[in-house]
C-alpha positions in Angstrom: -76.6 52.1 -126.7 -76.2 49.5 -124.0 -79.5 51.7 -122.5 -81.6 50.8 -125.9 -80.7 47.5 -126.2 -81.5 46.4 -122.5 -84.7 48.3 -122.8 -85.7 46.3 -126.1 -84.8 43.3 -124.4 -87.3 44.1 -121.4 -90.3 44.6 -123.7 -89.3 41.8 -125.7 -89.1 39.4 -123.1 -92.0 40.5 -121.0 -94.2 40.9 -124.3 -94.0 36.7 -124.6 -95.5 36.5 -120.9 -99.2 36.4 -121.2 -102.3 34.1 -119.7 -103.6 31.4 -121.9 -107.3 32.1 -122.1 -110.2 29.6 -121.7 -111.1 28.9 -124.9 -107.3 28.6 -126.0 -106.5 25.4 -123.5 -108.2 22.8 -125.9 -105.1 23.5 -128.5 -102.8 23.0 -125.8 -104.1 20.1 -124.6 -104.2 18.4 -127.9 -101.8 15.0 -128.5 -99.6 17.4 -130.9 -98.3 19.7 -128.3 -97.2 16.9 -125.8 -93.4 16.7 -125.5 -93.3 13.0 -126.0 -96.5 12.4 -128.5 -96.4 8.4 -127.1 -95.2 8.5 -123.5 -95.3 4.7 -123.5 -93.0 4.2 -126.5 -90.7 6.8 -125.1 -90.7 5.6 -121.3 -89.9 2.1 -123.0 -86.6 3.3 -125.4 -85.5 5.3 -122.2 -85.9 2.0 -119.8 -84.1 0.4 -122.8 -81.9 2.7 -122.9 -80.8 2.8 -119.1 -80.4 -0.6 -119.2 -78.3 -0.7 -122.1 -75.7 2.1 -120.5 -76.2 0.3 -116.9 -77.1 4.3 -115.2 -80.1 6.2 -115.6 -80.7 10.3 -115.7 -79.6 12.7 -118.2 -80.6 11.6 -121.8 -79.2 14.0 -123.4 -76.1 12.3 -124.5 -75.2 8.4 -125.0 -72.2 7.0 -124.4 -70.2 4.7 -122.3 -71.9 1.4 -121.2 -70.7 -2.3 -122.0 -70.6 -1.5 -126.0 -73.5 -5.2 -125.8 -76.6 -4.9 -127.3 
């Protein structure tokens, strides 16, 4: 059993692994795939942000700081 299910897992996971193809790249590059779709707005709440919690890094959680806005 443990045999099947590592083998599924192999093709799975080497299945998603594949080249992105010339003509595919312009709907990757497009504004809509982009992590952050308005890097200033978002490098601007993250500088606000920072300087709210007085440290910088992470992101992923908020908390601590002065509690002053």
């Amino acid at each position: 059993m443990k045999r099947i299910l590592f083998s599924m897992i192999l093709v799975l996971s080497v299945a998603a692994c594949s080249n992105v193809q010339p003509w595919e790249r312009g709907y990757l590059a497009r504004d809509i795939m982009a992590w952050d779709i308005d890097g200033q707005k978002a490098a601007f709440d993250r500088h606000i942000n920072f300087s709210k919690e007085g440290s910088s890094g992470g992101g992923q959680a908020v908390g601590g700081g002065c509690g002053c806005n």
